[in-house]
N, C-alpha and C positions, 0 to 999 in steps of 0.2 A: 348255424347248424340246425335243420330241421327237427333230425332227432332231439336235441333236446324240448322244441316245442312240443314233440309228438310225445315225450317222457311225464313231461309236466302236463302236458293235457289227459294223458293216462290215467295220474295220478291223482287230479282234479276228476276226472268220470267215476274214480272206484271211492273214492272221500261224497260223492254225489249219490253214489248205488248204494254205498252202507247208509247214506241219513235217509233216502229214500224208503229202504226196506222198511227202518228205524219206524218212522212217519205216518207211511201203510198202515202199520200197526198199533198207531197208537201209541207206541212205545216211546214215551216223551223225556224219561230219563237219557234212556240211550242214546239218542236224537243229539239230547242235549250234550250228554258226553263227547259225540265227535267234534262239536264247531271247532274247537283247536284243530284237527288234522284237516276240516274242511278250508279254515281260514287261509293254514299255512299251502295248501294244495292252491288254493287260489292264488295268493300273493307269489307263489314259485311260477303259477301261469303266465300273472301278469309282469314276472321280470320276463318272460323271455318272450314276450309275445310280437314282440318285432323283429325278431329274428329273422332273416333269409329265411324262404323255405328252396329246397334246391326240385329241380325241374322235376326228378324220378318219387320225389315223394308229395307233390299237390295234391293227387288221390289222396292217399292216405290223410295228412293232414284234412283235407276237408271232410274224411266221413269223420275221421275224432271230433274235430270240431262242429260238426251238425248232429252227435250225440252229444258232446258237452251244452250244446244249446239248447234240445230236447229234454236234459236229465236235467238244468239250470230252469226251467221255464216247471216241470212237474214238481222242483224241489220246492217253488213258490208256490205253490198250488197245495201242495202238503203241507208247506209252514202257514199259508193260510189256513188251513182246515183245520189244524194242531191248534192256532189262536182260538178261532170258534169255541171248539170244545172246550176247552181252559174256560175261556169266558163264561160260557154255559153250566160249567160246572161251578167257577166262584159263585156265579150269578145265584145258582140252587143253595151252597150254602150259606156266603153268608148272610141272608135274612134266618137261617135258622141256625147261627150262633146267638146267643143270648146275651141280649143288650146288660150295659150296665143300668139298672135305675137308681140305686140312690149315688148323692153326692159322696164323695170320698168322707171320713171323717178322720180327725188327728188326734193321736194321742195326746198326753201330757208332755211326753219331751219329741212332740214334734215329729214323730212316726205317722204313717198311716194305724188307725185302729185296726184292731181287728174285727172284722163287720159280723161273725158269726157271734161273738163272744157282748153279750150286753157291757156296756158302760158301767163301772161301780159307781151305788149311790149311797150316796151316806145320808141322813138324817139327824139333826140335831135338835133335841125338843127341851126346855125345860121348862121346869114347873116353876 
């Protein structure tokens, strides 16, 4: 049945057009949000993608699928550019998170100290 190729490919272009927009924008939560409905849109693809197609619908199937291939080739192209930026922007901060410098220090029973708080000292003198 071609229709269901042409259903599943549908629904693969419109899971392609939401992360697209998503991408454009920058909008990298969102992006992020869809992979589930992208994954499953694809893996619904790739069950039926052997399927007959029958004579009256090879049009159709091919323009779905030469925009599935168009909106597949730009969505790479947007996750590429989405990486970039990400990069670019850990890259900015963190050299300007602030290193630790000193070594840790332990308390008495084995805790980290608390590094704000000086060490108590005692002194014991006699005469």
């Amino acid at each position: 049945m071609s229709a269901e190729l042409l259903a599943a490919a549908e629904r693969l272009v419109d899971a392609l057009e939401r992360e697209n927009a998503a991408l454009t924008t920058l909008d990298l939560p969102s992006a992020a949000a869809m992979f589930e409905d992208k994954q499953r849109a694809a893996a619904g693809f790739i069950a039926v993608r052997t399927v007959p197609i029958g004579f009256g619908q090879r049009a159709a199937v091919e323009r779905s699928l030469g925009r599935l291939q168009l909106l597949a080739e730009q969505n790479r192209t947007l996750l590429e550019r989405a990486i970039a930026a990400q990069r670019r922007v850990i890259g900015i901060i963190a050299p300007a998170v602030p290193q630790a410098t000193a070594t840790p220090c332990y308390a008495a029973c084995g805790s980290l100290a608390d590094a704000a708080r000086p060490a108590a000292l005692a002194l014991l003198t006699r005469a």
